[in-house]
N, C-alpha and C positions, 0 to 999 in steps of 0.2 A: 455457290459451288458445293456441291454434295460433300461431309465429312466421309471421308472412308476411313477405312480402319486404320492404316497409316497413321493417316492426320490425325486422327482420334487419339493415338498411341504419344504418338510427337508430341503433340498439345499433352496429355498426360506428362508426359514425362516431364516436358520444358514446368509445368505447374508443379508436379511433385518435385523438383528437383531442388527438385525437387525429381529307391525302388524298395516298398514296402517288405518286410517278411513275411511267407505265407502263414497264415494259422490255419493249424490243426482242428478241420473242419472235420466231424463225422460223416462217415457215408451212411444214409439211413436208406440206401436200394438192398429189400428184399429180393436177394441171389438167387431163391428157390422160387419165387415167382414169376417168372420171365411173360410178360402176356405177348403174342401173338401178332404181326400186323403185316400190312402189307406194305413191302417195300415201293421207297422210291424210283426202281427200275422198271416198277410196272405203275405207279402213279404219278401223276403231273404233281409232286410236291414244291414247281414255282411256278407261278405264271398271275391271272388276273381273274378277281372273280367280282364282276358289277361295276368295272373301273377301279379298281385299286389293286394293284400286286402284293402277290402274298408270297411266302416262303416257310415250307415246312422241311425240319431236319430230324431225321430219327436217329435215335443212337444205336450200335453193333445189338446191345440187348436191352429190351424195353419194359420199364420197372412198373408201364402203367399208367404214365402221371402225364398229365399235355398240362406244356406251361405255355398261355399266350399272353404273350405281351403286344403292348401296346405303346406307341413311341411319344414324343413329346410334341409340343405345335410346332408344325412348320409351314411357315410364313407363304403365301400365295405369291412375293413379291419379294425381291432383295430387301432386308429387314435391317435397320441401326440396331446395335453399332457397328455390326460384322458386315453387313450388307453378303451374306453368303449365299452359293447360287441357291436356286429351289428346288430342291429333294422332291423325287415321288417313290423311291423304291421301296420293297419291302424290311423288315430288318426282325427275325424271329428274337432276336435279344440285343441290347444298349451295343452300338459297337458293330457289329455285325455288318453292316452294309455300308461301311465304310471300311470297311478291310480289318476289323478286330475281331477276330476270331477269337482270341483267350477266353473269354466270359461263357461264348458257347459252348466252348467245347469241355469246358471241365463240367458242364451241366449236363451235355453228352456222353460222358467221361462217367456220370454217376445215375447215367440210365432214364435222365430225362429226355421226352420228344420235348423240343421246342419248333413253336411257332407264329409267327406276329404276318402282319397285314401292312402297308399303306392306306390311307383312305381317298376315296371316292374323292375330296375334296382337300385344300389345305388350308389353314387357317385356324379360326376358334370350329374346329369339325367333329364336335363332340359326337354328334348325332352319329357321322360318318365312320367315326373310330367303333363305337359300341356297333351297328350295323353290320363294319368289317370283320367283328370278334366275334360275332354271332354266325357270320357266314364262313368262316374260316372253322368255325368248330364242327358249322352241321356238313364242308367240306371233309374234316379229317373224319368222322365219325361214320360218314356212310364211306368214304374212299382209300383209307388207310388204316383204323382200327379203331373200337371200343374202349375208350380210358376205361380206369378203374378210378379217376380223380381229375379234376381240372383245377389248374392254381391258375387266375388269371395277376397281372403285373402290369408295371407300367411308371415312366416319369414322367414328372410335370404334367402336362395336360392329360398325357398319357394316364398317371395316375388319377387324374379325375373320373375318365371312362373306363380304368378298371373298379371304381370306385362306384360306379353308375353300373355298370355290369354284376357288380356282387349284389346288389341292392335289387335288383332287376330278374336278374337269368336263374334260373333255376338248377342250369347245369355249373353254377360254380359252388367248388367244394371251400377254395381257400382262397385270397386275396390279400397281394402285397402293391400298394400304393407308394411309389416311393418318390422323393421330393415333391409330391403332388399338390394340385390345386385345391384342396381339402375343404376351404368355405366354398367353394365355386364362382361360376363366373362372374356373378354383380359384387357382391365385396372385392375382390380381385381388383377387375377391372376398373371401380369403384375408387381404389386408391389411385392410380395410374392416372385419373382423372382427376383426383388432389394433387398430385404432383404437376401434372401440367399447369393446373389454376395456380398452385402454388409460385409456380416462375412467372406466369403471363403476371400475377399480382405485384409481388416482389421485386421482379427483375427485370421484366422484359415484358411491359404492359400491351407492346402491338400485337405480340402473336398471337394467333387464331387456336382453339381449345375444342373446337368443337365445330359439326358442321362443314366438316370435308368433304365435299365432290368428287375426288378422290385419291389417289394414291400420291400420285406428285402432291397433292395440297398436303396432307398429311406430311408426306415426308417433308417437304418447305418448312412445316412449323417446326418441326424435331429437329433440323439444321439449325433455324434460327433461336432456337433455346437450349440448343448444344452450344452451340458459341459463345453463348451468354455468359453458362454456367463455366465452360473451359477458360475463357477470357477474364472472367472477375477472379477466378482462383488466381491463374498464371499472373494477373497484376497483384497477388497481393493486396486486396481489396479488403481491409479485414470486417467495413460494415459491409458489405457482398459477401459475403463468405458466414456472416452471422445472418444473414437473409438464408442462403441454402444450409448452414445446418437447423435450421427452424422448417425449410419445405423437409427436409429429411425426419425429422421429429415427428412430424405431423401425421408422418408416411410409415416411420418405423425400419425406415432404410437402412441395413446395417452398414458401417463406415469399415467392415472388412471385408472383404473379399478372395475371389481368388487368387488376385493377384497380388493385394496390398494385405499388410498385417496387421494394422492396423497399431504397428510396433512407436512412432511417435506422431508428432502432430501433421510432418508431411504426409504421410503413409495414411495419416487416418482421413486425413479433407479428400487423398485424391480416392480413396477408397470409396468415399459418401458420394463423390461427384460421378464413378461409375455407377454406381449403384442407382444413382438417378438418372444416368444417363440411358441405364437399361430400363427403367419404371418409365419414361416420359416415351420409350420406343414406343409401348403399350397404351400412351396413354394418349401417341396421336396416330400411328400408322396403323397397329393396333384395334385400336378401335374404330379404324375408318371401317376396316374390314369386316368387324362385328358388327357395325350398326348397319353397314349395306346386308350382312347374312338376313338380320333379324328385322330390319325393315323401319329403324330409325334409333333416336341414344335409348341406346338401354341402362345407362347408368347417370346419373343425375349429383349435384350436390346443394340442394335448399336446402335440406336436414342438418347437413355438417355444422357442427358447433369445433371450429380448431382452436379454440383458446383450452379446449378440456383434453385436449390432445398432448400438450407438452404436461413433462413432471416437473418437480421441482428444478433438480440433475442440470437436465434440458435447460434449462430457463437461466440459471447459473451460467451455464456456457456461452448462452448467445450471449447473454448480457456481458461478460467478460471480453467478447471481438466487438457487440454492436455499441456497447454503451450501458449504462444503468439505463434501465426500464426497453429496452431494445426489444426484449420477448413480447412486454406486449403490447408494444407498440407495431411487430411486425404480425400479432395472429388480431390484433382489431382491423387493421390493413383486410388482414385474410376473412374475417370474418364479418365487413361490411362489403366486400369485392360483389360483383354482378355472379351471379351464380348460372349454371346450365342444369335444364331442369332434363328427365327423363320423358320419353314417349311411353304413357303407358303400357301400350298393345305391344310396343317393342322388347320393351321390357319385360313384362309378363311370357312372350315367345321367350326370350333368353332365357328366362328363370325354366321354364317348362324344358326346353331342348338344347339347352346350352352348358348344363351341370350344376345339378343344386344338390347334392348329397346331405340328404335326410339326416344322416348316423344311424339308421337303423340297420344296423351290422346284424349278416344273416349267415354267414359264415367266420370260420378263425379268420382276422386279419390284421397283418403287420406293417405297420406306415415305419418310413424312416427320410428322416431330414438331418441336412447339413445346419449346425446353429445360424452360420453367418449366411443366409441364399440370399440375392438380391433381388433377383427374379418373384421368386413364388417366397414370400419369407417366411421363417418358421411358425410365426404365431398362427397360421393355415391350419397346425396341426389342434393348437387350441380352440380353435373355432370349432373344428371338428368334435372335437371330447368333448367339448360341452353340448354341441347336439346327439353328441353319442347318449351321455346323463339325462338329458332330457328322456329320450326313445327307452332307455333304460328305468326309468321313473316311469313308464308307461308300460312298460310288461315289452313294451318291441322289439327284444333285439334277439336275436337264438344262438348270433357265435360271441364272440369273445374281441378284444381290441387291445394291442400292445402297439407304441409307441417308443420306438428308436433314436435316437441324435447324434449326432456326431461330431465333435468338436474339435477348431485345428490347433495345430500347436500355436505357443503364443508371439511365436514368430518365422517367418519362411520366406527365401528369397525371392523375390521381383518377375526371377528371368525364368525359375521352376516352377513356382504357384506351390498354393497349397496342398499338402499330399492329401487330404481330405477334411472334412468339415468345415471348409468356404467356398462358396461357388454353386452357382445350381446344378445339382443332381451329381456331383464330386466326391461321390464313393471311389474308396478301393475295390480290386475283383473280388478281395476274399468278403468284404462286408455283405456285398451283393450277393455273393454265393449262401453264407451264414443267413440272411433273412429267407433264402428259398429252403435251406436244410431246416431251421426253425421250423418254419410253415409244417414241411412235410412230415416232422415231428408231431408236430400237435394238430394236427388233422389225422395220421394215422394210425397213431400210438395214444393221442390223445394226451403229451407231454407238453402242458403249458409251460411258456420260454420265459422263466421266471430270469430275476439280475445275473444270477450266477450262470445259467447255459445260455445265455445272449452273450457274457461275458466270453466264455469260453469259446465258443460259436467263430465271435468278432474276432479275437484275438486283439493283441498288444499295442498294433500298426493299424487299424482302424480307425481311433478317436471316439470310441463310443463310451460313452457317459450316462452311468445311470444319475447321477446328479440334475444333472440338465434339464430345464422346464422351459418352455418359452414362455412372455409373458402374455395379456390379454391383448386380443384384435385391436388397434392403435385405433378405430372409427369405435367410438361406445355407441354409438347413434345407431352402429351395424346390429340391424335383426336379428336374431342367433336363429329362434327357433319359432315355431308360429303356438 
């Protein structure tokens, strides 16, 4: 019987039970510059352009600047654990086509044109997103007006293909990647794929990991390793329970979320066990859908060494619920287990069209992630800085690279979630607004957004932490850079 979200919730809970101020954001739209364009009364600013719907919104008076964004994955197929239906429409900013206007319109408000795209396709549709952002620009540029700047943006996957577009297109000035896929698809996907081996090892040796025909098989395995993990918590299982914080270890899973605080030991199991519940989505339906794109597994694990994966910390803890020597007696398990090896040619397509961002940053550009994401987790952003230092040690990069975080308080109710920094892509409006004002700062004015105008930018009710470092990609085994 399929988990839906209900069930999902129930079993959570039965197991655990087990409105921000705005900041005082600068307007940096030049008043005396008003450029020129052609209204939406005389052009189709909605409709479809190559199969995918687009949406452009111009402001009363236009400062110049075309911001396009770009949305996050969505799923070809009702996806765990939300199973939500399947989106194609367009969405010029986060929010937006689902009936949130607030976000748009203060960016209209401050004389930006916004405009985003659907893609051609759903899924891992990297290709399809950059494709759309490219045909949406050479749309507004012959049929509505000549920017004087293009800032392209974007969450989660989304941020990988604005991330792939700054690196690519010639006509981006600036780029804001925000909760993004930042090592790209094979480390990503990569992990998602130790998660799953992780439970098929651990806990639930029959389920299938690989080698889905398709979507029902996929979703079958995610059922049966949802169960697993919701049923050994809710019993109270505490050597099961030292089995999944050891696949969470290995993964880098944060045990907070949006929803849990991670405030005592309830709060924090059911926290790890969303968090893997959201990783094992990707790591069987997920990837049925990537390896059918790209034409077999594009992500493999013979390399994986998991005994180097836990820290000391780590080891403490299981050993504490499994038993003395529990730690590593559950990564020899994991690391004599039957392994799934990658299809070269598949893989190789993935890496090539699928999102491998270089770091060779060609414009100003501002990443910002939530500390606790469970989805795309923060160390993405480290992956990325260190291929940034590399490209940078090579003479390659010509803009500049600032790195955001946000962090929630250290505790929040169940029923409201976190006001910001846990959750994938769990900004407030005004953060989101301050990383486009940044931008437009240090692209125009040439004002790098040192600690103190990030600060002030954020404001109070943000979460933003100049302290905050993620630590290193949890796979050491993971390639950085060639």
């Amino acid at each position: 019987m399929r988990l839906t979200p209900l069930v999902v919730s129930a079993a959570s809970v039965l197991l655990l039970a087990g409105c921000a101020s705005a900041a005082a954001i600068p307007d940096t739209r030049d008043q005396s510059a008003e450029v020129p364009f052609t209204g939406c009364d005389q052009v189709a600013c909605a409709g479809e352009i190559n199969g995918a719907a687009y949406e452009i919104v111009m402001p009363t008076l236009w400062n110049g600047t075309l911001l396009i964004y770009s949305h996050g994955y969505r799923p070809a197929e009702p996806f765990p654990p939300n199973f939500s239906p399947v989106v194609t429409t367009a969405s010029p900013v986060p929010g937006w086509d689902s009936g949130d206007k607030a976000l748009g319109q203060a960016l209209l408000d401050r004389g930006y044109a916004i405009a985003g795209s659907a893609y051609a396709t759903n899924g891992w549709a990297v290709e399809d997103g950059v494709r759309a952002a490219e045909e949406i620009h050479t749309f507004f540029t012959e049929q509505v007006g000549q920017p004087k700047r293009v800032y392209v943006w974007g969450d989660s996957l989304g941020g990988l293909i604005t991330q792939t577009l700054a690196e690519q297109a010639d006509w981006v000035d600036g780029a804001a990647p925000l909760c993004g896929v930042m090592a790209g698809l094979e480390p990503n996907i990569g992990l998602s794929l130790d998660t799953a081996y992780g439970v098929q090892q651990l806990l639930s040796p029959e389920i299938e990991i690989s080698g889905f025909e398709s979507y029902e098989d996929a979703l079958a395995s995610w059922e049966d390793a949802a169960s697993t993990l919701i049923d050994s918590a809710r019993d109270q299982d505490t050597d099961a329970i030292a089995r999944i914080l050891t696949i969470a270890a290995m993964v880098d899973a944060p045990s907070q979320t949006y929803t849990f605080d991670g405030s005592s030991i309830v709060s924090t199991v059911s926290g790890t066990i969303e968090s893997l519940l959201t990783a094992l989505a990707y790591g069987t339906v997920g990837r049925q859908e990537i390896d059918a794109r790209f034409g077999g597994s594009v992500v493999g694990n013979v390399d994986a060494v998991y005994a180097d994966r836990l820290d000391e910390a780590e080891r403490e803890s299981i050993n504490a619920l499994g038993g003395d020597g529990a730690a590593d007696r559950f990564v020899t398990i994991l690391d004599n287990g039957p392994r799934v090896e990658a299809d070269p040619a598949a893989q190789a397509a993935a890496i090539e069209r699928g999102g491998d961002p270089s770091g060779a940053v060609r414009v100003p550009t501002i990443t910002m992630h939530t500390r606790a994401d469970p989805l795309v987790i923060a160390q993405n952003q480290t992956f990325f800085k260190d291929r940034y230092q590399a490209q940078v040690d090579l003479g390659n990069v010509k803009g500049g690279l600032v790195q955001l975080y946000t962090v929630p308080p250290p505790e929040y109710s169940q029923e409201t979630g976190a006001p910001y920094g846990a959750g994938h892509c769990n900004f407030t409006l005004e953060s989101r607004i301050a990383v486009i004002e940044l931008l437009d700062n240090w692209v125009r004015y040439g004002v790098y957004p040192g600690p103190a105008a990030i600060s002030d930018a954020m404001g109070p009710e943000s979460g933003y932490s100049a302290n905050y470092l993620p630590g290193p990609w949890p796979a050491r085994e993971a390639v950085l850079t060639e």
